[in-house]
C-alpha positions in Angstrom: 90.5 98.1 115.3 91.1 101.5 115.9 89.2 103.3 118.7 88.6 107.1 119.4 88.5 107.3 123.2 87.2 110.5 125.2 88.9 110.7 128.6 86.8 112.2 131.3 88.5 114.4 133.9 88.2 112.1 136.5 90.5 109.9 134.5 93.4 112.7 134.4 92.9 113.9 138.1 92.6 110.2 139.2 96.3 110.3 137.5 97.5 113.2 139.3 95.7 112.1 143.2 97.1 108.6 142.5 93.3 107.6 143.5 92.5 105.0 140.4 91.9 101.4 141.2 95.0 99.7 140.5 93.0 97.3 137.4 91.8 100.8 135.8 95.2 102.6 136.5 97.0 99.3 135.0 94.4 99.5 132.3 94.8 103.5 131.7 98.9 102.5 131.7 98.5 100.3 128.5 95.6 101.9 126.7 98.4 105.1 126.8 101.2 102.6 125.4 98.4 101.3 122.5 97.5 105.6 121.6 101.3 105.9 121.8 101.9 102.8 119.4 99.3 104.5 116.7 96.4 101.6 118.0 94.2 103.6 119.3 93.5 107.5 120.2 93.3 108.9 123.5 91.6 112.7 123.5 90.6 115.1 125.9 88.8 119.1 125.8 89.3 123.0 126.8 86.6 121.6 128.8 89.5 119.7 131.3 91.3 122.8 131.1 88.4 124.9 133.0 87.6 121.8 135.5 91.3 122.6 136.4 91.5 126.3 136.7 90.0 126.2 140.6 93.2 123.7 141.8 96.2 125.3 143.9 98.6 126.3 141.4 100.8 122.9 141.9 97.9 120.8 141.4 96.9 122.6 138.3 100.4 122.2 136.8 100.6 119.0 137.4 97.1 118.2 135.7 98.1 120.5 132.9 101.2 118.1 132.5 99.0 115.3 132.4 96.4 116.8 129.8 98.9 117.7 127.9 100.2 114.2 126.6 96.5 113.9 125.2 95.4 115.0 122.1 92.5 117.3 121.5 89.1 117.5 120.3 87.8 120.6 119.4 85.8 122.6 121.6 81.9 123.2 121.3 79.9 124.9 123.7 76.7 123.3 125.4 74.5 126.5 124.8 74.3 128.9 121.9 73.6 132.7 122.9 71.6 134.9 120.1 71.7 137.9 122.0 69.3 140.0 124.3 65.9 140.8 124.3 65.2 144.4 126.3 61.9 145.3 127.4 62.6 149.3 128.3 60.3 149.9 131.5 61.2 153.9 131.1 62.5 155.4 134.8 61.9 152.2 136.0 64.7 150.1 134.2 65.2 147.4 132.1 63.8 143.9 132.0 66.8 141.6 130.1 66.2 138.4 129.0 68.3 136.2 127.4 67.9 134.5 124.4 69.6 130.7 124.8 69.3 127.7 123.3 70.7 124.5 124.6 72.7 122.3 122.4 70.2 119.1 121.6 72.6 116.4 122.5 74.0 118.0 126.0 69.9 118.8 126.7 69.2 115.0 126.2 71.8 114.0 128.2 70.7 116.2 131.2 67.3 114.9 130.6 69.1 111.7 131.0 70.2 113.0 134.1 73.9 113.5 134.0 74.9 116.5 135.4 75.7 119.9 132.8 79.5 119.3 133.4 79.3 115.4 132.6 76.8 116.3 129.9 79.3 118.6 128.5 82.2 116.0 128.5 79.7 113.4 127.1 78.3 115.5 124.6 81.8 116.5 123.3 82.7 113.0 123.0 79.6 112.5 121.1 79.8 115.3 118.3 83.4 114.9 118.1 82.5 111.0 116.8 84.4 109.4 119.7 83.7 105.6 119.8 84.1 105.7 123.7 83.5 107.4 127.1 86.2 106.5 129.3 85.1 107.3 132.9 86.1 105.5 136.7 82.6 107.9 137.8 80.0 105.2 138.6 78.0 107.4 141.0 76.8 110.2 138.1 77.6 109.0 134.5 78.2 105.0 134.7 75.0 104.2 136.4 73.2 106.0 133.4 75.2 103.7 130.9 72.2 101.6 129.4 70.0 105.0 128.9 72.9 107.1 126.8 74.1 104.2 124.9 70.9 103.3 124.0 70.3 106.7 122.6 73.6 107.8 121.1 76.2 106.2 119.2 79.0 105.7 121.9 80.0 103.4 125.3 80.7 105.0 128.7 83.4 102.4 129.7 85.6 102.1 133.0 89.6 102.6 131.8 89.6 98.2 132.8 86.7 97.8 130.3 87.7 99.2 127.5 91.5 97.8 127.3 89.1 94.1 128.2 86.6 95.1 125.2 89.3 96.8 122.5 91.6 93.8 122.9 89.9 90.5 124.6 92.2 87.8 123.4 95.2 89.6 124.8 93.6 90.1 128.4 92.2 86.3 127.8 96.1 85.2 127.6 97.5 87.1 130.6 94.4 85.9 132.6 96.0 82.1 131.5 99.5 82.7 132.3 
């Protein structure tokens, strides 16, 4: 079985802090030796990259480090910008509008109601055919679970679930020992 897994950023930070729960961090651990062994793929985005730009120069190295050992998916934005539209008000000014559109998928998964960052991350996962979400956040995209997988092809999945889902007899035989 070979599975294409989007790593949120809470995953990578959670890395960094040291603040996973030890089942997801031991589950994180060998889902990184199965993507290393050619079993599976682990990606991330630019978008991990930005989340990280705010941290104190050490943390942001160290995250860097961390994103780096991931492969990537190609960026897409949430939003596509056609330009301007001007309404000249003479001595007065300028009224500027801007002329947006949302990206389908990220706007249903707002609707949804995940936040535009998770949206973003989920909606990345999503276009870039990724067969999992890998998240630890239950408070703003796992509680949503049964609402996005029933509308889009993907999982949101803790680290601990996946690594139980992609390989159950193996987890079945070190529950035995």
């Amino acid at each position: 079985m070979s599975v294409k897994a989007y790593l949120d950023n809470d995953i990578v930070s959670g890395f960094r802090k040291g603040d996973l729960k030890p089942e997801d961090l031991a589950a994180m651990t060998r889902l990184k030796e199965l993507a290393d062994e050619g079993r599976i793929s682990l990606v991330v985005s630019a978008i991990h990259d930005d989340e990280a730009a705010p941290l104190p120069e050490q943390y942001r190295k160290e995250q860097q480090e961390i994103l780096a050992i991931f492969a990537r998916v190609e960026f897409a934005d949430d939003h596509r910008f056609y330009g301007m539209n001007l309404i000249d008000l003479g001595p007065r000014g300028y009224i500027a509008n801007p002329l947006v559109e949302d990206d389908p998928i990220a706007q249903q998964l707002r609707k949804i109601g995940l936040e535009r960052r998770d949206a973003h991350h989920v909606m990345l996962a999503i276009r870039r055919e990724c067969d999992v979400f890998v998240t630890c956040d239950v408070r703003t995209i796992l509680k949503y679970r049964p609402t996005v997988e029933a509308a889009f092809p993907i999982r949101l999945r803790r680290p601990s679930e996946l690594l139980r889902d992609y390989n159950p007899k193996e987890n079945r035989n070190a529950r035995d020992r």
